[in-house]
SEKOL-91888 format. One record per residue (C-alpha): residue number from 1; chain; x, y, z. Coordinates in pm, 1 decimal. Layout:
SEKOL-91888
<site nr="NUM" kette="A" xx="X" yy="Y" zz="Z"/>
...
end
This chain:
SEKOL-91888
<site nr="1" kette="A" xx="7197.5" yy="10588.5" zz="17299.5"/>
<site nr="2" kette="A" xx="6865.9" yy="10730.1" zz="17158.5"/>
<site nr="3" kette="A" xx="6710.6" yy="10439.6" zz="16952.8"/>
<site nr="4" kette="A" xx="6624.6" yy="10694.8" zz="16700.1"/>
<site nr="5" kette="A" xx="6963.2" yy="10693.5" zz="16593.7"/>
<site nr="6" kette="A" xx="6909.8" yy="10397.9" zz="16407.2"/>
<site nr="7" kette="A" xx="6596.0" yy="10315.1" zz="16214.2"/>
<site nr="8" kette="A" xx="6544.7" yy="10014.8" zz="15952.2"/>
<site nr="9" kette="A" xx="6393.0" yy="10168.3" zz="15650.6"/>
<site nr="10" kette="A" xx="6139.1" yy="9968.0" zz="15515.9"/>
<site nr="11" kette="A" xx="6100.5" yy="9999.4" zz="15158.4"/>
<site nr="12" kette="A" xx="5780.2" yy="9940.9" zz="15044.0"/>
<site nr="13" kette="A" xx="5741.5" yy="9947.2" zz="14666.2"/>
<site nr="14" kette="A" xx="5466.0" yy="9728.1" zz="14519.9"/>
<site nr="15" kette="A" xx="5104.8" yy="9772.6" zz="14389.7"/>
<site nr="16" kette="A" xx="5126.0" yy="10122.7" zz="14555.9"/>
<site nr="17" kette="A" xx="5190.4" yy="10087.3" zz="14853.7"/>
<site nr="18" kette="A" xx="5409.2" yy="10432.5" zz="14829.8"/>
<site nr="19" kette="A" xx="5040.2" yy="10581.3" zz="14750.9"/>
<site nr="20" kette="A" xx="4888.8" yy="10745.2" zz="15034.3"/>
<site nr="21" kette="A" xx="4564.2" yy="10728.6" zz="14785.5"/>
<site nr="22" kette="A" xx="4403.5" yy="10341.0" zz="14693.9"/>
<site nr="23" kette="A" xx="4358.5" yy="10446.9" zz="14349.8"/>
<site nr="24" kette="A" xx="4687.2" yy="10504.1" zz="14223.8"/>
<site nr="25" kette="A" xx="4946.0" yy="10243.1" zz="14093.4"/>
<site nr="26" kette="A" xx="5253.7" yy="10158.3" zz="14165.8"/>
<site nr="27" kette="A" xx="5341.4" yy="10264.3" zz="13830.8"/>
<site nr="28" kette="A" xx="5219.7" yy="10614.0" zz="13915.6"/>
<site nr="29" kette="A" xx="5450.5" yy="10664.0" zz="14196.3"/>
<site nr="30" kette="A" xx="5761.9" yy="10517.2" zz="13957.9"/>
<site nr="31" kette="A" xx="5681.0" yy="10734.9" zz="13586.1"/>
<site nr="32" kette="A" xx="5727.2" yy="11053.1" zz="13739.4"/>
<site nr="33" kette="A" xx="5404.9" yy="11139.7" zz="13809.9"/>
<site nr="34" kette="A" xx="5453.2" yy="11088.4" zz="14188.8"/>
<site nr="35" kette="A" xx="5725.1" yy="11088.4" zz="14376.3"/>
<site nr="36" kette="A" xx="5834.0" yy="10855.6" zz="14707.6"/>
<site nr="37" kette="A" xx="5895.6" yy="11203.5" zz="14831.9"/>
<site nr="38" kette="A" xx="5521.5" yy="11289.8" zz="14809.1"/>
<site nr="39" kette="A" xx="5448.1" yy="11045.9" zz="15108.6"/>
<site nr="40" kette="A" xx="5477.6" yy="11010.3" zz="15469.1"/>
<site nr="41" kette="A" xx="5528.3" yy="10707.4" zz="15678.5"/>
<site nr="42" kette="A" xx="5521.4" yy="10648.1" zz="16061.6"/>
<site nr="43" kette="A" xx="5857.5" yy="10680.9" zz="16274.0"/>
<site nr="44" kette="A" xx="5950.0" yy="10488.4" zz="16547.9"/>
<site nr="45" kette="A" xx="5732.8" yy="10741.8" zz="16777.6"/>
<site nr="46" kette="A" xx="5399.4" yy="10725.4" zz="16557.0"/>
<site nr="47" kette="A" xx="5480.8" yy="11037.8" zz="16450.8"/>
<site nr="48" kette="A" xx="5409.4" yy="11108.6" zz="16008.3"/>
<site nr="49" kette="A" xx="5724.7" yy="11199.9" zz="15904.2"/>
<site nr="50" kette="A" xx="5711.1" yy="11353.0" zz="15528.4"/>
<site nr="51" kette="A" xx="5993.7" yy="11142.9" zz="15300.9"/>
<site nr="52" kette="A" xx="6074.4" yy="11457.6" zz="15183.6"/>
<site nr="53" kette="A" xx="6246.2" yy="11469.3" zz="15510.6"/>
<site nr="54" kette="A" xx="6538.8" yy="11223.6" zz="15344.3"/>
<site nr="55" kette="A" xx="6541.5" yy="11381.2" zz="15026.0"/>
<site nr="56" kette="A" xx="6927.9" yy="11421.6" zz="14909.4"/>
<site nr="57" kette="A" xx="6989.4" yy="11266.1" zz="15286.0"/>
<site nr="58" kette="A" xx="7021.1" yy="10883.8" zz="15200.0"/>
<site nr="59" kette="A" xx="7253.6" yy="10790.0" zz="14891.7"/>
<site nr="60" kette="A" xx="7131.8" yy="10434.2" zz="14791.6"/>
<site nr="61" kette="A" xx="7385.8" yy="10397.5" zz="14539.1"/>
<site nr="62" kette="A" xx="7638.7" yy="10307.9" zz="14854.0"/>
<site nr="63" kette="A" xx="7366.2" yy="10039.8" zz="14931.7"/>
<site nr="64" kette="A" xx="7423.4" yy="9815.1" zz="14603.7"/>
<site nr="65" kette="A" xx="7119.1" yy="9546.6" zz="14609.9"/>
<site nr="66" kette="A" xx="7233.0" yy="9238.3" zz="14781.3"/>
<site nr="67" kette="A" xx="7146.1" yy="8958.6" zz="14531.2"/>
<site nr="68" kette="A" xx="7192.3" yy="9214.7" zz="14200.5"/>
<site nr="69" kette="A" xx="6883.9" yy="8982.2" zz="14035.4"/>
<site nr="70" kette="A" xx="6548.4" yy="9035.4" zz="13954.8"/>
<site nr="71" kette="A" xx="6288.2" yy="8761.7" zz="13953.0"/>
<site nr="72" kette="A" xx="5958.0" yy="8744.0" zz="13738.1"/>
<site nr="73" kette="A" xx="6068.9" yy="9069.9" zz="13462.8"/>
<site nr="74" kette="A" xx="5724.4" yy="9021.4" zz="13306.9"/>
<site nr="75" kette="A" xx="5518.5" yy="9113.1" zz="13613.5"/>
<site nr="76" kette="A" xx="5738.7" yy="9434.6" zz="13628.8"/>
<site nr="77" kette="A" xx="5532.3" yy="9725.0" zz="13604.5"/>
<site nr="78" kette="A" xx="5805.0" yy="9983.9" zz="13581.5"/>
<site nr="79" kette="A" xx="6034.3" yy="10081.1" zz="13300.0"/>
<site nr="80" kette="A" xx="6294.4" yy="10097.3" zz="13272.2"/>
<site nr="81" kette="A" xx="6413.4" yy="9796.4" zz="13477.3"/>
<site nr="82" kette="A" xx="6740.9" yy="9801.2" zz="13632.7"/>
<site nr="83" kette="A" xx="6839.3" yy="9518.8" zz="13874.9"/>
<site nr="84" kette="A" xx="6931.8" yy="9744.7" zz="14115.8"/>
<site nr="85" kette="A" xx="6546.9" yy="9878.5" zz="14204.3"/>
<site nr="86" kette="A" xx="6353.6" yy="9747.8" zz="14476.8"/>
<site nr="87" kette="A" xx="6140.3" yy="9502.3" zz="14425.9"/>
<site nr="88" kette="A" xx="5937.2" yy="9362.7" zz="14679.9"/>
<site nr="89" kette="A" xx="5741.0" yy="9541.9" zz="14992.3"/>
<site nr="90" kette="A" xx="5989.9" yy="9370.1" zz="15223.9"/>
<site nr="91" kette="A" xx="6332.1" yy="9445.1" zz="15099.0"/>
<site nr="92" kette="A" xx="6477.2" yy="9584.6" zz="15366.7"/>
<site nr="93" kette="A" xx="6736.9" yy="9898.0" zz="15438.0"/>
<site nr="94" kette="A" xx="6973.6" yy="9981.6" zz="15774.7"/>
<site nr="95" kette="A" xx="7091.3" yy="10339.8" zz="15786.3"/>
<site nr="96" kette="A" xx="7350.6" yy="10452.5" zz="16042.1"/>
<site nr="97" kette="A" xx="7301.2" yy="10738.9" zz="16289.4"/>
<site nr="98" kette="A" xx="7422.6" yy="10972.6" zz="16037.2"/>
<site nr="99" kette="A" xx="7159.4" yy="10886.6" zz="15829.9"/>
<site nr="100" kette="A" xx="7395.5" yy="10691.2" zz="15564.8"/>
<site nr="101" kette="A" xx="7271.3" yy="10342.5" zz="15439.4"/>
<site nr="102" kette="A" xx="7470.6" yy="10105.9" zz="15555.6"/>
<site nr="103" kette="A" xx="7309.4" yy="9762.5" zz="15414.4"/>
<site nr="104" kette="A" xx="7016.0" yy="9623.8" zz="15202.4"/>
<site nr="105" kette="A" xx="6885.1" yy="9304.4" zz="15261.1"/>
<site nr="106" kette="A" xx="6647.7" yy="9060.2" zz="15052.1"/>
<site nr="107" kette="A" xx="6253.8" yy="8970.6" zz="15148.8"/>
<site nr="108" kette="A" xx="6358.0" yy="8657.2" zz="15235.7"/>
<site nr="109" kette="A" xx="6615.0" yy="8801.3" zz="15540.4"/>
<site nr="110" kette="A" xx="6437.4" yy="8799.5" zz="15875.3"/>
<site nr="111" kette="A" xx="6515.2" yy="9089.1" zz="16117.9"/>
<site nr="112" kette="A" xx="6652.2" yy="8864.5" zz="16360.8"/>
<site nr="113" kette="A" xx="6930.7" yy="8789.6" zz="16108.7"/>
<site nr="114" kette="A" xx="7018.4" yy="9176.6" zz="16109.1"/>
<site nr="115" kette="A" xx="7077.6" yy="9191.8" zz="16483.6"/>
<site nr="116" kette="A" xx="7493.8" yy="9205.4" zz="16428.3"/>
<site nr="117" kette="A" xx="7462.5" yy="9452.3" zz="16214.1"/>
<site nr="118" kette="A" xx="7259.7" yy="9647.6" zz="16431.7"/>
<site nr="119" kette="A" xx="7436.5" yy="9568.6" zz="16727.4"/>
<site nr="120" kette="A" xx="7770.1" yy="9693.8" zz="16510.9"/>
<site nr="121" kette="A" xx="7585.2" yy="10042.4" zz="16404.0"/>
<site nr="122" kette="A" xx="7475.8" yy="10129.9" zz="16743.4"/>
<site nr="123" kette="A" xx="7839.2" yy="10017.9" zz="16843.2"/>
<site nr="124" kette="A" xx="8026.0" yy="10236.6" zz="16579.4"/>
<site nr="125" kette="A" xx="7765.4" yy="10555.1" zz="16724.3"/>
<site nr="126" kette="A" xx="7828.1" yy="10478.5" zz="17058.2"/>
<site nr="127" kette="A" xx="8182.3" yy="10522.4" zz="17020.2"/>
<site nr="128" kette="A" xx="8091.7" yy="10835.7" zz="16821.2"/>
<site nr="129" kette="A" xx="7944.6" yy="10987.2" zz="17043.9"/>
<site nr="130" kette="A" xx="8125.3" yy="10950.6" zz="17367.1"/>
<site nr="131" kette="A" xx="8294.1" yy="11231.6" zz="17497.2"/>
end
């Protein structure tokens, strides 16, 4: 199976890090003046890939967030709040091969504790995929 299949999105979200450019905010890329969709990030091959890529692609709303809580509100820079949004640099999302997210995890989860999840994605595609 081609390892591409299955990527971990990071989501990177703070004191913007979404900005390709130093001097814009975080806040910038969240009012509507920017867009996540405005940036590019590295794939698995070093290759930029424009986010725009995964526009209307990835549904987060089947990816509830896993602890529905949100610590610190008052060094939020964002309104409105919901305690659904991303909040830290290393939240962390798996997508399936068809591009479909299939669980978030919290800052605090280590990658190693994702393995049988992975392991079950590239599973589920391998069966998929077999002719």
């Amino acid at each position: 199976m081609d390892a591409a299949k299955i990527f971990l999105f990071l989501a990177v979200y703070l004191q913007g890090s979404l900005c390709s450019e130093r001097k814009k905010s975080f806040s910038s890329c969240k009012d509507g003046k920017g867009s996540l969709y405005d940036y590019a990030i590295k794939d698995i091959y070093d290759m930029q890939v424009p986010q725009s890529f995964y526009k209307n692609h990835i549904d987060l709303t089947r990816c509830p967030a896993p602890d529905n809580f949100i610590d610190d509100i008052d060094k939020i820079t964002w309104s409105p709040v919901r305690n659904d949004d991303i909040t830290w640099n290393f939240e962390k999302i798996l997508v399936d091969h068809k591009g479909q997210p299939y669980r978030r995890y919290t800052p605090t989860v280590e990658p190693k504790e994702m393995i049988q999840d992975i392991e079950k994605l590239i599973q589920e595609c391998e069966e998929e995929t077999m002719f």
